[in-house]
Biotite code that builds the C-alpha atoms (Angstrom):
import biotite.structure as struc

atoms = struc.array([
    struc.Atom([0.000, 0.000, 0.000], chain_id="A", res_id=1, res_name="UNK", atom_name="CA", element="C"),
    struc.Atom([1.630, 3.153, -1.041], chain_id="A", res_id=2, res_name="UNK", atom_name="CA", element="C"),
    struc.Atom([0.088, 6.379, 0.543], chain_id="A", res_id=3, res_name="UNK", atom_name="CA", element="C"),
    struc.Atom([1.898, 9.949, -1.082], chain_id="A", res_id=4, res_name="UNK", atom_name="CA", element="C"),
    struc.Atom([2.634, 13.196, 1.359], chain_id="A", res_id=5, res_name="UNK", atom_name="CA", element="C"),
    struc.Atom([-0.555, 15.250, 1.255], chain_id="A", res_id=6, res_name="UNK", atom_name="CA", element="C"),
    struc.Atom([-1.391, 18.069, -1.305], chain_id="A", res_id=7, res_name="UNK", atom_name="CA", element="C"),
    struc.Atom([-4.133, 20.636, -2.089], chain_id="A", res_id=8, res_name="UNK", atom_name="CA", element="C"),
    struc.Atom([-5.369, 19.270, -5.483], chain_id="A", res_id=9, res_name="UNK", atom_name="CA", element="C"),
    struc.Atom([-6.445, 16.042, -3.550], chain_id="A", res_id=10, res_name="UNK", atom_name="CA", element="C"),
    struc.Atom([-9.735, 14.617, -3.652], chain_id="A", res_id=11, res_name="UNK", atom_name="CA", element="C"),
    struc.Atom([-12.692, 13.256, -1.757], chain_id="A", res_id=12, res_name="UNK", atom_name="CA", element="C"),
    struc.Atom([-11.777, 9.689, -0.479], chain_id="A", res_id=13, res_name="UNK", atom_name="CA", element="C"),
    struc.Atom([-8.047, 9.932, -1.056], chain_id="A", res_id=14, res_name="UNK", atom_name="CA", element="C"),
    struc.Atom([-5.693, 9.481, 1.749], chain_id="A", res_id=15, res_name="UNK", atom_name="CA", element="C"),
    struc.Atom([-2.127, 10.474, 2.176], chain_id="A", res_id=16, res_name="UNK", atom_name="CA", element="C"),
    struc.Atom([0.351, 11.149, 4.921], chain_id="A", res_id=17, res_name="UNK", atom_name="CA", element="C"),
    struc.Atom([0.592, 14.432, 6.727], chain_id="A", res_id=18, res_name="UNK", atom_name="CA", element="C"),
    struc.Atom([3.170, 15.781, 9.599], chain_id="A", res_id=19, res_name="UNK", atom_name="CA", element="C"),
    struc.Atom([1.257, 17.092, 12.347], chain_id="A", res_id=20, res_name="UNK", atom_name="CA", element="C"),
    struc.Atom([2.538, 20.296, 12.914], chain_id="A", res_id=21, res_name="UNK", atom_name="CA", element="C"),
    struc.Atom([0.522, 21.090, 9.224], chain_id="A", res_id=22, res_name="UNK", atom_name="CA", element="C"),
    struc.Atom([-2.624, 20.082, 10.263], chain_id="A", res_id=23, res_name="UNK", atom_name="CA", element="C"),
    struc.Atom([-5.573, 22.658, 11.809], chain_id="A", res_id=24, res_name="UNK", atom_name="CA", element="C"),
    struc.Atom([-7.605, 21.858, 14.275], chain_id="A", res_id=25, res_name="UNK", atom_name="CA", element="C"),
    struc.Atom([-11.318, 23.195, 13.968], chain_id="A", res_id=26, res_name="UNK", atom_name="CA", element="C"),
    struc.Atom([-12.138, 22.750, 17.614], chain_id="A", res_id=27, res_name="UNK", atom_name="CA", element="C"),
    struc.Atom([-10.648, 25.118, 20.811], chain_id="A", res_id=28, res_name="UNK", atom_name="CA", element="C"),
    struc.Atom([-10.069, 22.869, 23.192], chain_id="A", res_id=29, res_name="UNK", atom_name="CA", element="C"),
    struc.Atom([-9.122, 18.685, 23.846], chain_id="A", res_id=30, res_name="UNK", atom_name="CA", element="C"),
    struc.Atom([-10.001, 16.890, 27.427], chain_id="A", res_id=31, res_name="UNK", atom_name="CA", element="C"),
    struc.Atom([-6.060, 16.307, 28.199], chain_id="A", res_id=32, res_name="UNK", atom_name="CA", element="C"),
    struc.Atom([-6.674, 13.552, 30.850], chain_id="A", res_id=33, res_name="UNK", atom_name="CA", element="C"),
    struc.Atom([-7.963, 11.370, 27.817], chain_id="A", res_id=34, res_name="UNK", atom_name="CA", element="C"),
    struc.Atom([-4.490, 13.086, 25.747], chain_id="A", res_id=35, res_name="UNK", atom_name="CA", element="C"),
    struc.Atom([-2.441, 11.800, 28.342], chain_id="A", res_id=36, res_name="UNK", atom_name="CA", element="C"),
    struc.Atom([-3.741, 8.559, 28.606], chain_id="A", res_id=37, res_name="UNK", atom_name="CA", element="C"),
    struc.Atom([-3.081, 7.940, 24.867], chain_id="A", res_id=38, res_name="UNK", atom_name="CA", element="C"),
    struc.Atom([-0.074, 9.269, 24.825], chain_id="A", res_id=39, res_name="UNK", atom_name="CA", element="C"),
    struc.Atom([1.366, 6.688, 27.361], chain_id="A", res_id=40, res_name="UNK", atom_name="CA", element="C"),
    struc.Atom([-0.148, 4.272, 25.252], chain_id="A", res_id=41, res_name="UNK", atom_name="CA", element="C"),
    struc.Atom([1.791, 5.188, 22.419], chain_id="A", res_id=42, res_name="UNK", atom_name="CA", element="C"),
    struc.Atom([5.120, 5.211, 23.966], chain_id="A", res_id=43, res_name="UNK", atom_name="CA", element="C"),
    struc.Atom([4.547, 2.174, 25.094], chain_id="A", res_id=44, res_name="UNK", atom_name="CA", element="C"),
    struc.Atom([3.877, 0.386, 21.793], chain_id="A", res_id=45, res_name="UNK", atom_name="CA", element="C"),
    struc.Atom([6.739, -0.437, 19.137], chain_id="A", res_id=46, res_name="UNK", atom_name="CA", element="C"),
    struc.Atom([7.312, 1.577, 15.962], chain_id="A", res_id=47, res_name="UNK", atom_name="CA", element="C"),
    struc.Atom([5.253, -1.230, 13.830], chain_id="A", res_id=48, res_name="UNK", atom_name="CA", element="C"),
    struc.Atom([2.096, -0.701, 16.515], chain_id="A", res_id=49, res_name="UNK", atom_name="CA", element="C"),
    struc.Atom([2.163, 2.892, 16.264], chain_id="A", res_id=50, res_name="UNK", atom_name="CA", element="C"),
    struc.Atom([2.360, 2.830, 12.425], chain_id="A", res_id=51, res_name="UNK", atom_name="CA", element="C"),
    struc.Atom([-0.657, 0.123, 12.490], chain_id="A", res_id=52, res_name="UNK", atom_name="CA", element="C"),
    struc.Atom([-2.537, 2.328, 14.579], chain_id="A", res_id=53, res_name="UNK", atom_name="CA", element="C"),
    struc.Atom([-1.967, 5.497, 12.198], chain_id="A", res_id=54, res_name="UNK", atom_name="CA", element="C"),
    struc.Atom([-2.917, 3.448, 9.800], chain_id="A", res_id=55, res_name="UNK", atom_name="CA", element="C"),
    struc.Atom([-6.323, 2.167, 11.108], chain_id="A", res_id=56, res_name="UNK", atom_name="CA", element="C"),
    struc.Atom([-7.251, 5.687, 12.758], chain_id="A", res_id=57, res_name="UNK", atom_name="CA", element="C"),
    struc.Atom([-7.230, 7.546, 9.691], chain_id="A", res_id=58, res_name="UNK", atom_name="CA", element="C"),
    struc.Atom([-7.938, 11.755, 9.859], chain_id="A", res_id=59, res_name="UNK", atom_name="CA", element="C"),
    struc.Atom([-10.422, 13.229, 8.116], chain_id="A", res_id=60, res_name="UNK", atom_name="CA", element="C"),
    struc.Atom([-9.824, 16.503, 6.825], chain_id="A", res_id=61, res_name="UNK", atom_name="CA", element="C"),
    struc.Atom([-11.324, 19.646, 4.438], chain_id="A", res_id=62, res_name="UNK", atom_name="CA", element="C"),
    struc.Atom([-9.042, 20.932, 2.257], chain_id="A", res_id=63, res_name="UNK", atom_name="CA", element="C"),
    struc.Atom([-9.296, 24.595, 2.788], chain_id="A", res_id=64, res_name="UNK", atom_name="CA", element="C"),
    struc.Atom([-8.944, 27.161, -0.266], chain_id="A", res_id=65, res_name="UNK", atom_name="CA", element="C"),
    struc.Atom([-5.598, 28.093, 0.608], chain_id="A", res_id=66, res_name="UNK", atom_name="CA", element="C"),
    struc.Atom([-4.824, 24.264, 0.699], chain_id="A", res_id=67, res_name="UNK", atom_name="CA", element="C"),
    struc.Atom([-4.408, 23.599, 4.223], chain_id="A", res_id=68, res_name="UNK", atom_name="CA", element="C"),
    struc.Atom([-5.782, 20.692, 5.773], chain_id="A", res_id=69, res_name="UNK", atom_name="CA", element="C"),
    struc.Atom([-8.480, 21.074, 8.534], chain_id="A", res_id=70, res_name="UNK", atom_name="CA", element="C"),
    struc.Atom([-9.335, 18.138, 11.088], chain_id="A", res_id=71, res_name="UNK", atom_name="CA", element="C"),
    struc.Atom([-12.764, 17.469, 11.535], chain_id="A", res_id=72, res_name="UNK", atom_name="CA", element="C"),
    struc.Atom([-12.083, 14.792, 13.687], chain_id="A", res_id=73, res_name="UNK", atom_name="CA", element="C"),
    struc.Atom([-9.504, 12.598, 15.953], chain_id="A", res_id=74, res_name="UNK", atom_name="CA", element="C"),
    struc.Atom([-7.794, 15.842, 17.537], chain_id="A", res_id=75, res_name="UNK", atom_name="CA", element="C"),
    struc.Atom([-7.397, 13.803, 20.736], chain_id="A", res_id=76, res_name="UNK", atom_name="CA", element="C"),
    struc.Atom([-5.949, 11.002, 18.679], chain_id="A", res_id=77, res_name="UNK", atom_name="CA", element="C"),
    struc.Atom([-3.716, 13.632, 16.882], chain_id="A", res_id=78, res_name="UNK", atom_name="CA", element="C"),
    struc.Atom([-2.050, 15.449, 20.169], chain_id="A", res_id=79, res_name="UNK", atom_name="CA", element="C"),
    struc.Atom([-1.331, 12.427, 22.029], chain_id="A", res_id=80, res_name="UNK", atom_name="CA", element="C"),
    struc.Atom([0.580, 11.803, 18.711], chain_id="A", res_id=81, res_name="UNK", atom_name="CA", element="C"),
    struc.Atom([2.358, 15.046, 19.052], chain_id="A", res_id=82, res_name="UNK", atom_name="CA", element="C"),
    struc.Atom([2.921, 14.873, 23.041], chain_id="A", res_id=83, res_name="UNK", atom_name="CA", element="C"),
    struc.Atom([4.595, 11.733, 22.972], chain_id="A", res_id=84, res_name="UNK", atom_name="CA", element="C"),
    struc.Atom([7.788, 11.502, 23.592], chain_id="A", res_id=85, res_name="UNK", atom_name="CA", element="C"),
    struc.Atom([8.842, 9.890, 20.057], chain_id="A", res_id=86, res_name="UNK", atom_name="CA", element="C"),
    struc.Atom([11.064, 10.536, 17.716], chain_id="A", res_id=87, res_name="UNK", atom_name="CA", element="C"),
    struc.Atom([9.796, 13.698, 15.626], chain_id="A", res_id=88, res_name="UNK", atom_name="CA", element="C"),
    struc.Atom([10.047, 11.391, 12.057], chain_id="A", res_id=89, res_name="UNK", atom_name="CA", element="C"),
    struc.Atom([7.278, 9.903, 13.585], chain_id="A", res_id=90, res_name="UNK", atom_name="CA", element="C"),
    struc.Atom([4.814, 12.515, 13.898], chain_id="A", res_id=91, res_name="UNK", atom_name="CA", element="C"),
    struc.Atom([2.870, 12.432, 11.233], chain_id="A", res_id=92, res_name="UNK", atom_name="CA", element="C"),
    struc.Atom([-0.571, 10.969, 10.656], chain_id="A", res_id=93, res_name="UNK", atom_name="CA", element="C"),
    struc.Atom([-2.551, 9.580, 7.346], chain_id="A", res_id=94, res_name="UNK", atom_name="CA", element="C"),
    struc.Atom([-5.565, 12.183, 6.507], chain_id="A", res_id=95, res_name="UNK", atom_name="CA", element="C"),
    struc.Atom([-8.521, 10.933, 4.969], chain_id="A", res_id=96, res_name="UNK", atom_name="CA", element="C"),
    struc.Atom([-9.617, 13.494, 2.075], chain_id="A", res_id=97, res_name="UNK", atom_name="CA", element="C"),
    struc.Atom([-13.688, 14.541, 2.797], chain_id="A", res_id=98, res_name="UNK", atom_name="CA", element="C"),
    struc.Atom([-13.982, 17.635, 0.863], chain_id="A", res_id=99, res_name="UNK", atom_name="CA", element="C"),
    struc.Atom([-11.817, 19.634, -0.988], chain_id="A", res_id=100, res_name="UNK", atom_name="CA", element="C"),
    struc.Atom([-13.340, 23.016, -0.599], chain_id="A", res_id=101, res_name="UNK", atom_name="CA", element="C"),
    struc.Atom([-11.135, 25.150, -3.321], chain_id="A", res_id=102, res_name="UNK", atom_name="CA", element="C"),
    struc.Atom([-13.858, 26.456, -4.933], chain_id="A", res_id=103, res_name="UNK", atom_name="CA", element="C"),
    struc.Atom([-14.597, 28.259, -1.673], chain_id="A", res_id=104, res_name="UNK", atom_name="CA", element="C"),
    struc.Atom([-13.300, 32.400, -2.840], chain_id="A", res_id=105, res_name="UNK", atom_name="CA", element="C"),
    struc.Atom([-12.519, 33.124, 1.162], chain_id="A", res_id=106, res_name="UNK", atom_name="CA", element="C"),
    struc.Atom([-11.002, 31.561, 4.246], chain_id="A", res_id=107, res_name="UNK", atom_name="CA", element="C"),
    struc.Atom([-14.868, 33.186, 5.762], chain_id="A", res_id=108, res_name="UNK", atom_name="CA", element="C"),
    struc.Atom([-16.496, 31.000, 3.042], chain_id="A", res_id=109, res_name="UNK", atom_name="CA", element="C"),
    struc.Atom([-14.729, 28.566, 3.866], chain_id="A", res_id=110, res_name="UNK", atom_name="CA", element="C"),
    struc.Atom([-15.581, 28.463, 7.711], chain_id="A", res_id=111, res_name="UNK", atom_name="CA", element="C"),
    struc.Atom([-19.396, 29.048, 6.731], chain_id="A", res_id=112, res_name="UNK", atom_name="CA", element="C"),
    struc.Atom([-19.184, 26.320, 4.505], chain_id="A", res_id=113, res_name="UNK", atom_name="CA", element="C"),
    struc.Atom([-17.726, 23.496, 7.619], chain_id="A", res_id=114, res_name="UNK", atom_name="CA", element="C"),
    struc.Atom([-20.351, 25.701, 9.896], chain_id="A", res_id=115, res_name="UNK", atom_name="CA", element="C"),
    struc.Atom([-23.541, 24.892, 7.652], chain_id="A", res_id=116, res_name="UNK", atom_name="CA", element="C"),
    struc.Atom([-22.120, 20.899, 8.092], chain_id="A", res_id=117, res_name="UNK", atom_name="CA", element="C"),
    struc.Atom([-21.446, 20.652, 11.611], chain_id="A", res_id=118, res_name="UNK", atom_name="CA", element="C"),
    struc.Atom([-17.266, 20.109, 11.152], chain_id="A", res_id=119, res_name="UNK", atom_name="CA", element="C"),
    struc.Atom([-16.296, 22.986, 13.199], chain_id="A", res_id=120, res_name="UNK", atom_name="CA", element="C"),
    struc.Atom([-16.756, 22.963, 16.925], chain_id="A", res_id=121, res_name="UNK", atom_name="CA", element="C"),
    struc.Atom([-17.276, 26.852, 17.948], chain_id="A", res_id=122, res_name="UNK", atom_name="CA", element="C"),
    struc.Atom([-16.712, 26.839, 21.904], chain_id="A", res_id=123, res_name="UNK", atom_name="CA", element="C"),
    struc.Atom([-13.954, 27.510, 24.212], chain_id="A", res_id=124, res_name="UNK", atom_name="CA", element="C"),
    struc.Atom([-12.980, 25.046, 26.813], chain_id="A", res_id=125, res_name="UNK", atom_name="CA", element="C"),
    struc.Atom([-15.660, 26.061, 28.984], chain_id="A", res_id=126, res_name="UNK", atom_name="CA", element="C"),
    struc.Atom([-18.677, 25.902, 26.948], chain_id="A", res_id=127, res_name="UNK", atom_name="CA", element="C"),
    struc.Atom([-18.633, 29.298, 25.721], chain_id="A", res_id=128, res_name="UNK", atom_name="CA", element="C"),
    struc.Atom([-19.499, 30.262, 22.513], chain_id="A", res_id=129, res_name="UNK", atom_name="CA", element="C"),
    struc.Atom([-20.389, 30.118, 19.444], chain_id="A", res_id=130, res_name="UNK", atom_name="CA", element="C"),
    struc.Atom([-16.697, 32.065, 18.426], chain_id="A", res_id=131, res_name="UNK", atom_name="CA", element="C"),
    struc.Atom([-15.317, 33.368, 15.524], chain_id="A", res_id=132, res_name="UNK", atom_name="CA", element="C"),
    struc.Atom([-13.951, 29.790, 13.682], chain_id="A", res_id=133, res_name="UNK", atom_name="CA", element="C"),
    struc.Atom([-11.366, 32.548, 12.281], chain_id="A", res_id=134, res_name="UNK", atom_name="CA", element="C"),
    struc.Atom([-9.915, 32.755, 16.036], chain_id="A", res_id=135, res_name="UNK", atom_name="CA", element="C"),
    struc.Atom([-9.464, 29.192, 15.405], chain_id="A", res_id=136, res_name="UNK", atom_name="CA", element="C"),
    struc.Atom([-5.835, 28.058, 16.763], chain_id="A", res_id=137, res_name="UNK", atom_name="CA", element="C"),
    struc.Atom([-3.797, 27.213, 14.060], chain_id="A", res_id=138, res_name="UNK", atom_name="CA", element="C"),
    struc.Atom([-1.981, 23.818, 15.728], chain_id="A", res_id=139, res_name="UNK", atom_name="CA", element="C"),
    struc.Atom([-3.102, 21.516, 17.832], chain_id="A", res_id=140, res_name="UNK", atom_name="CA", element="C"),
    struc.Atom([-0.749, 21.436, 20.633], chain_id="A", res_id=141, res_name="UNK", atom_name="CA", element="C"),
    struc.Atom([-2.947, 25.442, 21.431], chain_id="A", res_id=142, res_name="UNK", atom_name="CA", element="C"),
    struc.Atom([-5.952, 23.835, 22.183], chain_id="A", res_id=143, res_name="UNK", atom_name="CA", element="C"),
    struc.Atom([-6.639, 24.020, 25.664], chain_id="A", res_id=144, res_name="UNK", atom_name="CA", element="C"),
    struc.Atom([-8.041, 21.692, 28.185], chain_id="A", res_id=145, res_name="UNK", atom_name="CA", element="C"),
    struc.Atom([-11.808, 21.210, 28.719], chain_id="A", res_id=146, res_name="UNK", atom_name="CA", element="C"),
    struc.Atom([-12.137, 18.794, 31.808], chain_id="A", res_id=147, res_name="UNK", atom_name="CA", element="C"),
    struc.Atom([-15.265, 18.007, 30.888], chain_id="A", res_id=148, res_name="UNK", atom_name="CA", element="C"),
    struc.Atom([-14.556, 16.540, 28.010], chain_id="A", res_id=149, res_name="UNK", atom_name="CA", element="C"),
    struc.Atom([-12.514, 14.085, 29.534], chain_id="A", res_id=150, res_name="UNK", atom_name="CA", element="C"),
    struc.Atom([-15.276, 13.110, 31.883], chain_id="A", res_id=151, res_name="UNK", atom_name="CA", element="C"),
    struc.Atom([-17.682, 12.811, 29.060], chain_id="A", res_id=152, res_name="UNK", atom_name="CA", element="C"),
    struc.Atom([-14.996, 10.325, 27.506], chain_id="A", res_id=153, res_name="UNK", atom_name="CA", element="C"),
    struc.Atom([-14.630, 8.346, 30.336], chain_id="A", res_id=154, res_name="UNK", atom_name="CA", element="C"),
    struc.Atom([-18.612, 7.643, 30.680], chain_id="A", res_id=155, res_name="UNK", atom_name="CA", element="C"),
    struc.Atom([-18.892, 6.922, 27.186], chain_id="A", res_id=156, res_name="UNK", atom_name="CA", element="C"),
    struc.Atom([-16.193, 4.601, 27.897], chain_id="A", res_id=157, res_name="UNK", atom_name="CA", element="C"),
    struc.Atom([-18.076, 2.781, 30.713], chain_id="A", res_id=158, res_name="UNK", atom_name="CA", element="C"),
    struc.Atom([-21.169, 2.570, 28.761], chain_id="A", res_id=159, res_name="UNK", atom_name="CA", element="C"),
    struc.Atom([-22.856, 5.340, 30.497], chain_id="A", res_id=160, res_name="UNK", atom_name="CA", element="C"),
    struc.Atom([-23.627, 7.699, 27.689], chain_id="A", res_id=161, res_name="UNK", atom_name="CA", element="C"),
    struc.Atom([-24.970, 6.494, 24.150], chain_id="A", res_id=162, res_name="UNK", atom_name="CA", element="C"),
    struc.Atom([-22.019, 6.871, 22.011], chain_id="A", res_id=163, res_name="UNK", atom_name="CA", element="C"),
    struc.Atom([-24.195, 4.786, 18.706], chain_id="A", res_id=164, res_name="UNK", atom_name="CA", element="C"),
    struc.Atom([-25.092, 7.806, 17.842], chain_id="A", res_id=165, res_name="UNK", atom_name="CA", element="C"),
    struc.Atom([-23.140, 9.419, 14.520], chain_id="A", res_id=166, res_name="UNK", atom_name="CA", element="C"),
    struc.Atom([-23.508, 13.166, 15.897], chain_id="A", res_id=167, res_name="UNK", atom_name="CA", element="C"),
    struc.Atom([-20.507, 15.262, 15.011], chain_id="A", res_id=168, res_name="UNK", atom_name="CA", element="C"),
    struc.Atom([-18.568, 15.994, 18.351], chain_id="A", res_id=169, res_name="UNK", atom_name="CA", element="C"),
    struc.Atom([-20.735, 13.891, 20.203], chain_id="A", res_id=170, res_name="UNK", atom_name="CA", element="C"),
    struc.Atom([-18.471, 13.950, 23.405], chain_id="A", res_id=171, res_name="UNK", atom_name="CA", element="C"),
    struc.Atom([-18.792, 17.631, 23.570], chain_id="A", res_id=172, res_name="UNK", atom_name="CA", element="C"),
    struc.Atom([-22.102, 17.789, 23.719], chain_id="A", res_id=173, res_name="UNK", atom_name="CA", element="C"),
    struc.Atom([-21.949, 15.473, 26.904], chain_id="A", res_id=174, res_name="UNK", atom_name="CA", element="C"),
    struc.Atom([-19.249, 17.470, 28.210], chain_id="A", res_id=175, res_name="UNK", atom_name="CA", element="C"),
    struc.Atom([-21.508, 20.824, 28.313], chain_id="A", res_id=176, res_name="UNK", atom_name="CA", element="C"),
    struc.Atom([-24.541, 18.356, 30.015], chain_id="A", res_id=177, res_name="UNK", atom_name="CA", element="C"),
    struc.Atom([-21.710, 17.373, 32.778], chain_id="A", res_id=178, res_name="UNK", atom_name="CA", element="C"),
    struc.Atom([-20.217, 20.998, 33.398], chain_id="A", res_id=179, res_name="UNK", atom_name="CA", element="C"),
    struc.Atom([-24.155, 21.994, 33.941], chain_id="A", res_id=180, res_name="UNK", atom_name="CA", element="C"),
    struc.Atom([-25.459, 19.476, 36.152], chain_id="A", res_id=181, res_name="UNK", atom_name="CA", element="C"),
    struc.Atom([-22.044, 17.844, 38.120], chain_id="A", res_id=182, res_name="UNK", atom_name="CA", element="C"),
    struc.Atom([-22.157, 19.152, 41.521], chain_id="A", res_id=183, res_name="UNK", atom_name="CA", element="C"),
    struc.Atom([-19.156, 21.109, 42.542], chain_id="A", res_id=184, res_name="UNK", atom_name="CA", element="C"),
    struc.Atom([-17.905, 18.654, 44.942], chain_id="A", res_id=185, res_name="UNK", atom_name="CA", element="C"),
    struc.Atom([-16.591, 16.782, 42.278], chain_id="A", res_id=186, res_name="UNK", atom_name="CA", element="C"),
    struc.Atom([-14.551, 19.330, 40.364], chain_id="A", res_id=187, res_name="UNK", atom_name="CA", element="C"),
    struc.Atom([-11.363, 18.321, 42.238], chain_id="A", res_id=188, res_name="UNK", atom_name="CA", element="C"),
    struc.Atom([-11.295, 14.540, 40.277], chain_id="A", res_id=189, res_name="UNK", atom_name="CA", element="C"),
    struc.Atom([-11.736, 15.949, 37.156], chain_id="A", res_id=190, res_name="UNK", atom_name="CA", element="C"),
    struc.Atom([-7.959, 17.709, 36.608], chain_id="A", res_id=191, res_name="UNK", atom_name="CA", element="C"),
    struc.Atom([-5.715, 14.249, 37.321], chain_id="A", res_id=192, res_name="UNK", atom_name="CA", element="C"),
    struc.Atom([-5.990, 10.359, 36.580], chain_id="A", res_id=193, res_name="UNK", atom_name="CA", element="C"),
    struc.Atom([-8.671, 10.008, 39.666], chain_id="A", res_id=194, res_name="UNK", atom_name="CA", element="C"),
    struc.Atom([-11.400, 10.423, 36.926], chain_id="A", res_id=195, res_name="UNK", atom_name="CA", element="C"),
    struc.Atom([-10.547, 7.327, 36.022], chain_id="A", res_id=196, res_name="UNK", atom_name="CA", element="C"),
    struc.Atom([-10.766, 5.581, 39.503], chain_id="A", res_id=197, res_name="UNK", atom_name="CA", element="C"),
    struc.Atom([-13.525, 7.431, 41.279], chain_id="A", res_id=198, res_name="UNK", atom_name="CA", element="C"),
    struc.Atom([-16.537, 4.821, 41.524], chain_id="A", res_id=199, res_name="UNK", atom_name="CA", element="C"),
    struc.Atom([-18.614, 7.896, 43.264], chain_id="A", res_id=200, res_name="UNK", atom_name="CA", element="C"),
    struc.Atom([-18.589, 9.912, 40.384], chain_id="A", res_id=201, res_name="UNK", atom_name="CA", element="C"),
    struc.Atom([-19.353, 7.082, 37.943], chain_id="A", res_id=202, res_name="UNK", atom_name="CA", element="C"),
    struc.Atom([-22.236, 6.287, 39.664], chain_id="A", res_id=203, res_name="UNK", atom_name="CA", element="C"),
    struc.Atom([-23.346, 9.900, 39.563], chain_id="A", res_id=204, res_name="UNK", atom_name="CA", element="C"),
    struc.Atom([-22.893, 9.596, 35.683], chain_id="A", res_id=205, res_name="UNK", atom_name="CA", element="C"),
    struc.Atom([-24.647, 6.326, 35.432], chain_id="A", res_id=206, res_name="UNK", atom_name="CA", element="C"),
    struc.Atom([-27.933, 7.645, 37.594], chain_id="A", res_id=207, res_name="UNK", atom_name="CA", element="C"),
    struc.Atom([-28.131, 10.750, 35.933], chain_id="A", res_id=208, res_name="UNK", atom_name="CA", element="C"),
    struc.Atom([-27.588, 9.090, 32.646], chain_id="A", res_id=209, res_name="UNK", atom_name="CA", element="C"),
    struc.Atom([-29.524, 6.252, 31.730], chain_id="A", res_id=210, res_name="UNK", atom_name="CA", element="C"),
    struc.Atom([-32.367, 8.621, 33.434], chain_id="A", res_id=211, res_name="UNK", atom_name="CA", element="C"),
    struc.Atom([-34.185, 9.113, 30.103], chain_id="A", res_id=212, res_name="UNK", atom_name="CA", element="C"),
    struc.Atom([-34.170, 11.410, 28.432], chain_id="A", res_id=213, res_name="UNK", atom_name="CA", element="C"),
    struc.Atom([-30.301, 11.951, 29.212], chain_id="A", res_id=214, res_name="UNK", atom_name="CA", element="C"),
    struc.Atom([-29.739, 8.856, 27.299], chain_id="A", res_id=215, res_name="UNK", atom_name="CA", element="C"),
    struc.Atom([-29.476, 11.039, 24.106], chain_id="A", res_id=216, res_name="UNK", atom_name="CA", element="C"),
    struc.Atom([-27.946, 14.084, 22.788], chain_id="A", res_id=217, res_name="UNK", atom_name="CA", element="C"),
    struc.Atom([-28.054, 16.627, 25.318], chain_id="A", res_id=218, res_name="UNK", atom_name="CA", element="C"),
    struc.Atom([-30.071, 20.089, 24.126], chain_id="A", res_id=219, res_name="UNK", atom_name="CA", element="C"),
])
């Protein structure tokens, strides 16, 4: 299987390899508990299992009119990539070609275009928004951390939140129902590895949860 370095004239379906320091995000933040997690997992696999898993976790990207590649997906995947303590030849990923948007006159048309789609993600790492896409950061390792959205991960994980559904950033959408409803007595698990071990605030999760009609998309 030969995959080619990425370009702008590429097409929808076609995959090739990128470095990560030229990919965009189109999200502000990442939950970095669930970063950090991966990114142990990485350095702890060989160089043939980290080149499998690039290989099976595939990023799919919008070419933008100026011919940079945009994320609209697998940013956690992507700066656990870049935090790990590899060798830099290895930081690179294989994008997955979903639209090649060079028809688009403007970086704005552009943005309105992924907005009218749902492939941006338009809030700040605590909920706020919608923002200006243009204000954007422009790699991932800027994106800061949203707690929440590790939490959300970590009950999807457990099978406490329906993740069968194909709604675009899913996991975000959970992480705005858990920063409105988790009782401040939690807060202190959700900034270190305890959010992984704290039965208590699983089981707040799970009752809350599976309560219908959590067990859905949160509005």
């Amino acid at each position: 299987l030969e995959i080619h370095e990425c370009n702008p004239t590429m097409s929808y379906g076609e995959s090739c390899w990128i470095r990560i320091d030229e990919l965009k995000p189109t999200q502000f933040a990442v939950g970095i508990t669930e970063v950090m997690q991966t990114k142990r997992m990485f350095e702890s696999w060989t160089l043939s299992g980290r080149n499998l898993k690039k290989l099976s976790k595939r990023v799919p990207c919008n070419v933008s009119p100026d011919g940079s590649f945009y994320m609209f997906n697998n940013h956690h995947f992507v700066r656990s990539m870049w935090e790990a303590d590899i060798d830099d030849s290895e930081k690179w990923v294989i994008a997955r070609v979903i639209n090649n948007w060079k028809k688009a006159t403007t970086r704005t048309d552009f943005f309105r275009a992924l907005w009218q789609v749902d492939m941006i993600w338009p809030y700040d790492n605590r909920g706020q928004g919608p923002l200006d896409p243009r204000l954007l950061p422009s790699h991932i390792s800027e994106l800061l951390d949203d707690p929440f959205r590790s939490l959300a991960s970590k009950a999807q994980d457990r099978g406490y939140v329906n993740d069968l559904m194909l709604v675009p950033y899913l996991e975000f959408h959970w992480a705005n129902f858990f920063r409105e409803h988790l009782e401040q007595e939690y807060f202190g698990f959700l900034n270190s590895d305890r959010i992984n071990s704290n039965s208590t605030l699983f089981e707040w999760c799970k009752l809350r949860v599976y309560d219908p009609p959590c067990y859905r998309v949160p509005q």
